[in-house]
N, C-alpha and C positions, 0 to 999 in steps of 0.2 A: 546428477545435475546439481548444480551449485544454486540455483537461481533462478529466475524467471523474472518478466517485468510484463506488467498488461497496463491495458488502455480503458479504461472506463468514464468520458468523461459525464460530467454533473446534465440531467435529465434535459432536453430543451438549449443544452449546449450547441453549439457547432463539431460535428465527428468526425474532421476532418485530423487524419491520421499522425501523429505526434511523427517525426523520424532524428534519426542521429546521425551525423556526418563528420566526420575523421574526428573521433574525440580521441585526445592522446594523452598518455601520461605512462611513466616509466612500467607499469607491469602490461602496458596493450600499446597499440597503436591502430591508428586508421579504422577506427568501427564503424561500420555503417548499418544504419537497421531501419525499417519503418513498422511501428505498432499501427495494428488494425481495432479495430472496436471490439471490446469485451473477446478479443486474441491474444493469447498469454504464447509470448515467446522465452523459448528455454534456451538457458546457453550452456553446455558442455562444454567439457577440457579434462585436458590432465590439470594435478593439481601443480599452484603454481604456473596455468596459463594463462592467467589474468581475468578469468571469468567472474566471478567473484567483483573483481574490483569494478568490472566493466558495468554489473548491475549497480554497486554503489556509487559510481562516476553515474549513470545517468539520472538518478531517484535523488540525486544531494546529497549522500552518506559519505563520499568520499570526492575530492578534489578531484581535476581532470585538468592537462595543462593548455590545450587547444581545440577547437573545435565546437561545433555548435547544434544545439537543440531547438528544433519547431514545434511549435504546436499551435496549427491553426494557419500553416502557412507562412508562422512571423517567430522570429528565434525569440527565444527563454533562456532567460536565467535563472538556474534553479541550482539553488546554494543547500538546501535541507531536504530531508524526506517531508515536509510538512508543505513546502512550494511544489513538490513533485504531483502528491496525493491533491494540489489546488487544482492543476492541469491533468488530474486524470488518471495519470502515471501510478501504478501500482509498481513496488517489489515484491516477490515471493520467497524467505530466503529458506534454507533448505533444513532450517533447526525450527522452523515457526511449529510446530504440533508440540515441541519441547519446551520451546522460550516463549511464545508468542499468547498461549491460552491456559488458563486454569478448567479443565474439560468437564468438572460436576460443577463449577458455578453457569449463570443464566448468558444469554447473551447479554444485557445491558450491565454485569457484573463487569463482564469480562472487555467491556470497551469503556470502560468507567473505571476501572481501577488503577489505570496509570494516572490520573488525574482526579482522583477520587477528592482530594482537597478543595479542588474547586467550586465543590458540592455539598459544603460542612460549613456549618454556621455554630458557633457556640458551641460544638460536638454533638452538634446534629445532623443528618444526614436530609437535603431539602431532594427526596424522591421527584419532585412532579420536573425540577432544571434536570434532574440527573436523568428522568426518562424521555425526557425534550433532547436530550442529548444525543442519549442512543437512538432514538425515533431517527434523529436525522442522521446520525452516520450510519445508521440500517439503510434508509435508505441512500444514499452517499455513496456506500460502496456495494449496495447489494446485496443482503443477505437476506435469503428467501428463509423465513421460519414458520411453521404453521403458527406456534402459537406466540409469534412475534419477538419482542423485547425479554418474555418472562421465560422462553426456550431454556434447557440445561444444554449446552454446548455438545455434551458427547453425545446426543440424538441427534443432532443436524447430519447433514453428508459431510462428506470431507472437504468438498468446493466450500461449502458454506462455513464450515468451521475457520478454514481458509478465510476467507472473508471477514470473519469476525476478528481473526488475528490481524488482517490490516487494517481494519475500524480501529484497532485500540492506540 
């Protein structure tokens, strides 16, 4: 499997089912799919069947030349993975255990260190934003930890490690 794409949107939201209708662009055409609530759909291919592209045409990672995305009933534009993850949309891509998590740091390490700048002052590191941070994309996307934020990543399960590679 190339990919996957699930649907979790934000707590108190409305869950009515994200879908895709003829998105097109030179490696697919005509997709159709409807994401269900915290349902992770997988797409297969040979390589080189557009599967790949088809998860980054819908999350924003990559252009799509026609066709349109709902969510909530009413189409979306979703130009980035950052607009995707707003509405819900998760990608899974099939390198995230490789590229996605550093496995003996904590969870709020490991969702905090692609934007770890945003959290240094003077060459300090202000803990209490940086743990307000991951507190919320914990819970945001989900990630069940017993001992919360200060978890070592390579004890979580796999779903949840999962989860922490798309918090970050």
């Amino acid at each position: 499997m190339s990919g996957a794409i699930s649907f979790r949107p934000e707590p108190g939201a409305g869950a009515e089912s994200p879908s895709v209708s003829r998105i097109l662009r030179g490696a697919f055409e005509d997709v159709n799919l409807t994401l269900h609530v915290r349902e992770i759909v997988g797409l297969a291919g040979l390589v080189g069947s557009g599967r790949t592209e088809v998860c980054k045409a819908i999350v924003g990672a990559h252009r799509y030349d026609d066709g349109q995305i709902n969510v909530g009933g009413r189409p979306v534009r979703i130009r980035t993975p950052r607009d995707a993850l707003a509405h819900g949309i998760l990608y899974f891509w099939e390198g995230w255990r490789r590229e996605g998590v550093v496995m003996c740091l904590s969870v709020r390490q490991n969702i905090t260190l692609p934007i770890l700048r945003r959290f240094a002052s003077g060459g300090l590191l202000k803990l209490r934003a940086e743990g307000r941070f991951a507190d919320e994309m914990i819970r945001k996307v989900g990630v069940r930890a017993r001992r919360g934020r200060t978890q070592v990543v390579a004890s979580l399960s796999g779903g949840n490690q999962q989860d922490v590679a798309l918090a970050t």
